[in-house]
C-alpha positions in Angstrom: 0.0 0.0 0.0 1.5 3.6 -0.5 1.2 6.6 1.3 -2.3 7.0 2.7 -3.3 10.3 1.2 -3.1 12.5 -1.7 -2.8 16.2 -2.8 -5.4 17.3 -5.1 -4.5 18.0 -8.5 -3.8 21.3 -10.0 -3.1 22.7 -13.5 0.5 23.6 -14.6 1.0 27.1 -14.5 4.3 28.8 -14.3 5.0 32.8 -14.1 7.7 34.6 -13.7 10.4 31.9 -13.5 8.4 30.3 -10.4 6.4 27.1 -10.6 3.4 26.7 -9.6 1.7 23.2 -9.0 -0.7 20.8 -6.6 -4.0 22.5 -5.3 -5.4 24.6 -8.0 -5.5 28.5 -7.6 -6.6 31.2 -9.5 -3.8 33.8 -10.3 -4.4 37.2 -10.6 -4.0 38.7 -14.6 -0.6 40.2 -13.2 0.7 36.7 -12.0 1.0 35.1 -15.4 3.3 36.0 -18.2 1.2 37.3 -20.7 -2.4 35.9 -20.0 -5.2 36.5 -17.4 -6.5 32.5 -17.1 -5.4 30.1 -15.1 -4.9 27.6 -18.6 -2.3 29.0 -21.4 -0.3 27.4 -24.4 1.0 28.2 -27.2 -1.3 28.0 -30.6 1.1 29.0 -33.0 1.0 31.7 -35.5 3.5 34.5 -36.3 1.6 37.4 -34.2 4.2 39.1 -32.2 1.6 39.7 -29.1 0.5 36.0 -29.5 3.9 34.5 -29.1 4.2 36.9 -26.4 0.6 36.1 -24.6 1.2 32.1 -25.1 5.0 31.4 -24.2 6.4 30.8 -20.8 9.4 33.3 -20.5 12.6 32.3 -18.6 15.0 34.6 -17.8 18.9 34.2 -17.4 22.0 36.1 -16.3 23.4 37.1 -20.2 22.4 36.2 -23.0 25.0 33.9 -24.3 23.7 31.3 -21.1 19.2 32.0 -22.5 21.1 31.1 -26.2 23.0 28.1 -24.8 19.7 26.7 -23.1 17.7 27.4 -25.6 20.1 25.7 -28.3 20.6 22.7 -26.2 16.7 22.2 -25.3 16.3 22.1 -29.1 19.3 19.9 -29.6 17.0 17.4 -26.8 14.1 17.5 -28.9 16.1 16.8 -32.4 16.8 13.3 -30.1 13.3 12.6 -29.6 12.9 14.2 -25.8 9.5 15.5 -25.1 10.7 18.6 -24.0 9.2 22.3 -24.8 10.4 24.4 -28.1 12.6 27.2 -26.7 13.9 30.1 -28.7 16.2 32.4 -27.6 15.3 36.1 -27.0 18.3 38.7 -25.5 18.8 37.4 -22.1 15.6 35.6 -22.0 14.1 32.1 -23.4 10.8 31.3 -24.5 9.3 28.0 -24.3 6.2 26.9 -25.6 3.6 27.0 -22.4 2.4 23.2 -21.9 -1.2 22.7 -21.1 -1.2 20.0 -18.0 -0.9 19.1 -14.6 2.6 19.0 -12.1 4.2 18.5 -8.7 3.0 16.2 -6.5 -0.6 15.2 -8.0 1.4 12.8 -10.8 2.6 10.9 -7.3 -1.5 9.4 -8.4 0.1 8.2 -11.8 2.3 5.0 -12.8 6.0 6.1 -12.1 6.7 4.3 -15.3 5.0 7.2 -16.9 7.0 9.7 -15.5 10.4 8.1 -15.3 9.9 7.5 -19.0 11.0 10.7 -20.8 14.0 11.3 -17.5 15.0 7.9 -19.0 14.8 9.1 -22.4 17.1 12.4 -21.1 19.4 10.0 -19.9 20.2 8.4 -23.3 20.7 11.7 -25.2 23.9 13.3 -25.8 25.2 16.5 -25.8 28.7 18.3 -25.9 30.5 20.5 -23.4 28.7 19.6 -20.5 30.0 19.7 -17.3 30.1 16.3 -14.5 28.3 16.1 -11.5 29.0 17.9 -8.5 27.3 16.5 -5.7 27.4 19.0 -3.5 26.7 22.6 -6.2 23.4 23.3 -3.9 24.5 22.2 -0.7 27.4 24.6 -0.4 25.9 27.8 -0.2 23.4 26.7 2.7 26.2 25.3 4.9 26.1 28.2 7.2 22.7 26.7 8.3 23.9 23.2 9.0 24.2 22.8 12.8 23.9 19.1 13.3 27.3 17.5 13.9 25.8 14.2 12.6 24.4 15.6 9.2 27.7 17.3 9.1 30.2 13.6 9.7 28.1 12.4 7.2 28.2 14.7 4.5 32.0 14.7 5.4 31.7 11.1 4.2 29.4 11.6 1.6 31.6 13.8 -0.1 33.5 11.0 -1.3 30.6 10.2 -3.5 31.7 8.6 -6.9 30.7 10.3 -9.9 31.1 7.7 -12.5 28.5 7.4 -14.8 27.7 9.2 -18.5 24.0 9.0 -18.0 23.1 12.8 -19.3 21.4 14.1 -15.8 18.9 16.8 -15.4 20.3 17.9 -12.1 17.4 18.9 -10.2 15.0 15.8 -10.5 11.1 16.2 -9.0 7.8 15.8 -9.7 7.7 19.9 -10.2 9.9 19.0 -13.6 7.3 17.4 -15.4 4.3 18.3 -17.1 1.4 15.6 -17.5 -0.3 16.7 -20.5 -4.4 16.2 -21.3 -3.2 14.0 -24.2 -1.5 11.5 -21.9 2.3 12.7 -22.2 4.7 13.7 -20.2 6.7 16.2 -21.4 10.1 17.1 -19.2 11.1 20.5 -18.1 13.5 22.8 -16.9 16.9 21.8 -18.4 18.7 24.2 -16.9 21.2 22.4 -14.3 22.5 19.4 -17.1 25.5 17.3 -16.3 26.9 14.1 -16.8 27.2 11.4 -14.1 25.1 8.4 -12.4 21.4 7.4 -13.3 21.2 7.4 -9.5 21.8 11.2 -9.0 19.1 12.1 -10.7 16.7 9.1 -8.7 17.9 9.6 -5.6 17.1 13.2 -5.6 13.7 12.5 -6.7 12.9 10.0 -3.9 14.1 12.4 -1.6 11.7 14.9 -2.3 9.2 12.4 -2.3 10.1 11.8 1.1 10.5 15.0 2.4 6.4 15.9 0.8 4.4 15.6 4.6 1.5 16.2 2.2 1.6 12.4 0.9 0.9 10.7 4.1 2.5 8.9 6.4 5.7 8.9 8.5 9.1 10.1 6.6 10.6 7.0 7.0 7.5 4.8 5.0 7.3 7.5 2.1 10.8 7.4 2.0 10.7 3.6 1.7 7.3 3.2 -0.5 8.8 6.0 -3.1 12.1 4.4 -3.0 10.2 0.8 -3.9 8.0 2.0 -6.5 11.5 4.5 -8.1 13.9 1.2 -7.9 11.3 -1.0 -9.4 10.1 1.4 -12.1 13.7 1.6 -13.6 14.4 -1.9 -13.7 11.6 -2.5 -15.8 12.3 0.7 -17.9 16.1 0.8 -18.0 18.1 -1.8 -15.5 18.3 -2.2 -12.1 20.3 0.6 -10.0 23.1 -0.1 -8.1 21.7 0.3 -4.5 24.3 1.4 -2.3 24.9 4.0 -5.2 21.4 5.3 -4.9 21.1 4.9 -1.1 24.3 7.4 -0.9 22.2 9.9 -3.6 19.3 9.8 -1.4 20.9 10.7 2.0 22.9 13.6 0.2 19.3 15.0 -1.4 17.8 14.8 1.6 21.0 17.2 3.8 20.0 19.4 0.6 16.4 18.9 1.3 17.1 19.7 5.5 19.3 23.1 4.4 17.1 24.1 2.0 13.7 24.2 4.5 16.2 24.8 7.4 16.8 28.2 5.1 12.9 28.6 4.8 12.2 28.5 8.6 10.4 25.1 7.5 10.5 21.6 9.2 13.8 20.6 8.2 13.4 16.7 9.4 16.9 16.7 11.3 15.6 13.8 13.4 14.3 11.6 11.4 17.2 12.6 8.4 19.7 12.1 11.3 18.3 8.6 11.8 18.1 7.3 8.2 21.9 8.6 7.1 23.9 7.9 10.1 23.9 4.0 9.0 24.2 5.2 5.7 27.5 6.9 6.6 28.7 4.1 8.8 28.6 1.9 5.6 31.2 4.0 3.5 34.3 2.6 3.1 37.3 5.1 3.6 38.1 5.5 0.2 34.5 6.1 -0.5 34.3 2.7 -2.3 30.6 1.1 -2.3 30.4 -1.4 -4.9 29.7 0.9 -8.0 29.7 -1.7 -11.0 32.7 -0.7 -13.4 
């Protein structure tokens, strides 16, 4: 059985860079990027105002970074990704607006349907990218870590292997995918990609999984269920993950996870955390060795 309740659904709606998703709201006309109704995507047609009214706008530091993200989201797609059109624009992108639902009501759906198209992302190819660096988003929260457990293990985890040339998406959660009326499930935000281990990008999912009080349950069974239904999905879809690999992904998401609402003035789940990565830890060899299949 999984997790004993459920978010209601919501549409997709994004504005403004942010990302909006679960319960359905209403925005107000000023809250979305170019239209005043809480459903938007684009129709096509070369009317300047229309492109304008139906695209979801992303904006970036310079605009050799919106070119470079809008090049390599259309490079994706060339490979058969179900990922938005983007076209550059100064130091902005625009991506065609998806009509569908996101976040934490596709927790309802298969997981086969979702881990689909991030398997897909992990076959594709693309040149000049950058490998994995476990700990990019933990760094700049550090001055909020205060547990001296969380902190011996993220000394250990920082040994972390990054072998692997699966093409990653680098911030893997429900919130990246878009569940369109037509059944498909197109993948989003392609801004953080990187080379390195299938289980990166899983073990960051599950984390957030567990980390969602709105699901149900206790964190450690969430934890558990999602990391199940994850493991099992992608042996049927891909191959089977290596699991001391993706045990030591998860318990570095979720010291991300514990910064990142410690930052918010959120729950942060330090005990529980504590409880489920101290063992973790205590398994890792000194040279940071677990197993990883060559």
């Amino acid at each position: 059985m999984g997790p004993t309740s459920r978010p209601r659904g919501g549409t997709r709606r994004r504005a403004g860079g942010r990302e909006l998703a679960g319960r359905a709201r209403r925005p107000s006309k000023a809250s979305l990027t170019g239209g005043s109704g809480p459903r938007w995507k684009r129709r096509g047609g070369q009317n300047s105002l229309q492109a304008r009214m139906t695209d979801f706008v992303k904006h970036f530091a310079d605009a050799f970074t919106a070119k470079q993200i809008a090049s390599r989201s259309m490079s994706l797609r060339a490979q058969g990704l179900i990922t938005p059109a983007a076209r550059p624009d100064g130091c902005a992108v625009r991506f065609d607006r998806i009509d569908g639902k996101s976040g934490l009501c596709l927790s309802r759906i298969d997981p086969i349907r979702w881990l689909r198209p991030l398997s897909a992302l992990h076959r594709c190819t693309l040149p000049g990218l950058c490998r994995l660096d476990p700990q990019l988003r933990i760094r700049p929260r550090l001055h909020h870590l205060t547990s001296q457990d969380i902190a011996e293990a993220l000394h250990a985890l920082g040994r972390l292997p990054t072998k692997g040339n699966a093409l990653l998406h680098g911030d893997m959660h429900l919130g990246q995918m878009i569940d369109a009326s037509d059944g498909t499930v197109w993948l989003i935000d392609l801004d953080d990609l990187c080379l390195g281990p299938a289980e990166a990008d899983l073990g960051n999912l599950i984390a957030n999984l567990a980390t969602q009080a709105q699901l149900g349950d206790s964190f450690a069974k969430r934890l558990a269920f999602w990391r199940r239904e994850v493991e099992a999905a992608w042996a049927k879809l891909v191959e089977p993950v290596c699991p001391d690999i993706l045990e030591r992904y998860i318990a570095l998401a979720l010291i991300r996870r514990h910064l990142k609402f410690r930052e918010a003035g959120r729950p942060d789940y330090e005990a529980e955390i504590v409880a489920w990565i101290n063992p973790v830890a205590a398994r890792i060899s000194p040279s940071g060795s677990a197993g990883y299949p060559g």
